[in-house]
C-alpha positions in Angstrom: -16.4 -2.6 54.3 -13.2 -4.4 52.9 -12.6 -7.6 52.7 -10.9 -9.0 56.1 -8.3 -12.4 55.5 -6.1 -14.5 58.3 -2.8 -14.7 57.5 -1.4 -17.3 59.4 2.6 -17.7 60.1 3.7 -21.5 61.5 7.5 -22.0 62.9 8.2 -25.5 61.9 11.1 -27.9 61.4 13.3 -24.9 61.8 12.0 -22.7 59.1 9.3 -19.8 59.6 6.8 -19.8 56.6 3.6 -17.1 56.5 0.8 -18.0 54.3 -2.4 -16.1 53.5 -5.7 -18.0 53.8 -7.8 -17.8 51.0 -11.1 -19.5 51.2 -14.0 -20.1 48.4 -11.2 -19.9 45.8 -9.0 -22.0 43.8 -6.3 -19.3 44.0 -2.8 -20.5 45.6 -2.4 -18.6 48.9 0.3 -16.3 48.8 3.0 -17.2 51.1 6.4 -15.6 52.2 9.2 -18.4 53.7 11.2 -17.2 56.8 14.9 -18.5 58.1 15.5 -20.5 61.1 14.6 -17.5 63.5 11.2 -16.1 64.7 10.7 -13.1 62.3 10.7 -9.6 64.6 7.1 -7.8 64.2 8.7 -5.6 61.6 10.1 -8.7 59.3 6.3 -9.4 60.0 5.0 -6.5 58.7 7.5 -6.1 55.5 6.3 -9.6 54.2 2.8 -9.0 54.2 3.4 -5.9 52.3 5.2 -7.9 49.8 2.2 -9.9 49.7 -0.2 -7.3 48.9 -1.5 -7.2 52.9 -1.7 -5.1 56.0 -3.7 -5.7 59.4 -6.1 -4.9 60.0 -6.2 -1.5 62.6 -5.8 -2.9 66.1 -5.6 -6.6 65.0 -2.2 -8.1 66.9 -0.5 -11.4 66.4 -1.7 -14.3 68.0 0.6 -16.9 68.9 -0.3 -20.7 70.0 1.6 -23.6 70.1 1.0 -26.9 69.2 3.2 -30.8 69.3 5.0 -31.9 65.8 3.4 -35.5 66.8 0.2 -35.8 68.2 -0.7 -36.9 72.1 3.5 -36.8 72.5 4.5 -34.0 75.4 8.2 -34.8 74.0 7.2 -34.0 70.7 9.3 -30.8 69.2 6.8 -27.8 69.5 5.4 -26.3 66.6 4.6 -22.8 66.8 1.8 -21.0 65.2 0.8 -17.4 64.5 -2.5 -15.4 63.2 -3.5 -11.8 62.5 -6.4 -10.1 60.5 -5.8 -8.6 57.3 -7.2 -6.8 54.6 -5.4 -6.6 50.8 -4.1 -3.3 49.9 -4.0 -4.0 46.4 -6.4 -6.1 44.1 -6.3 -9.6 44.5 -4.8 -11.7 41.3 -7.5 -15.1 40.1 -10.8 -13.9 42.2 
């Protein structure tokens, strides 16, 4: 069985920014910054490719949403992303 990752995509401050967790490593997690819009499934799809990832089969995004400041319904909203991955090509600093 391969190796299963989150990759986790957070829409902040105006900029879109997708990041690969890595856990038990000391590895930076690969990440892949976004413009001002929501990125379409496809934009998506492409960056994790870059990255060396693909979901997993029949893993879809999952999309919550969360307040910039904490206990403030005013607050701008924060929105946050998630989808299971595995690596298509050899991870660099295992």
């Amino acid at each position: 069985m391969r190796e299963e990752f989150t990759a986790q995509m957070s829409m902040r401050e105006g900029q879109g920014r997708l990041y690969v967790v890595l856990l038990n490593t000391a590895a930076l997690w690969p990440e892949y910054c976004f413009g001002s819009t929501v990125p379409t499934l496809t934009e998506r799809t492409e960056a994790l490719s870059v990255l060396g990832f693909e979901a997993v089969p029949g893993a879809v995004w999952e999309w919550t949403e969360d307040s910039e400041t904490y206990d403030d319904p005013a607050s701008p909203v924060v929105l946050i992303a998630a989808i299971r991955l595995h690596a298509v090509r050899e991870r660099v600093g295992r």
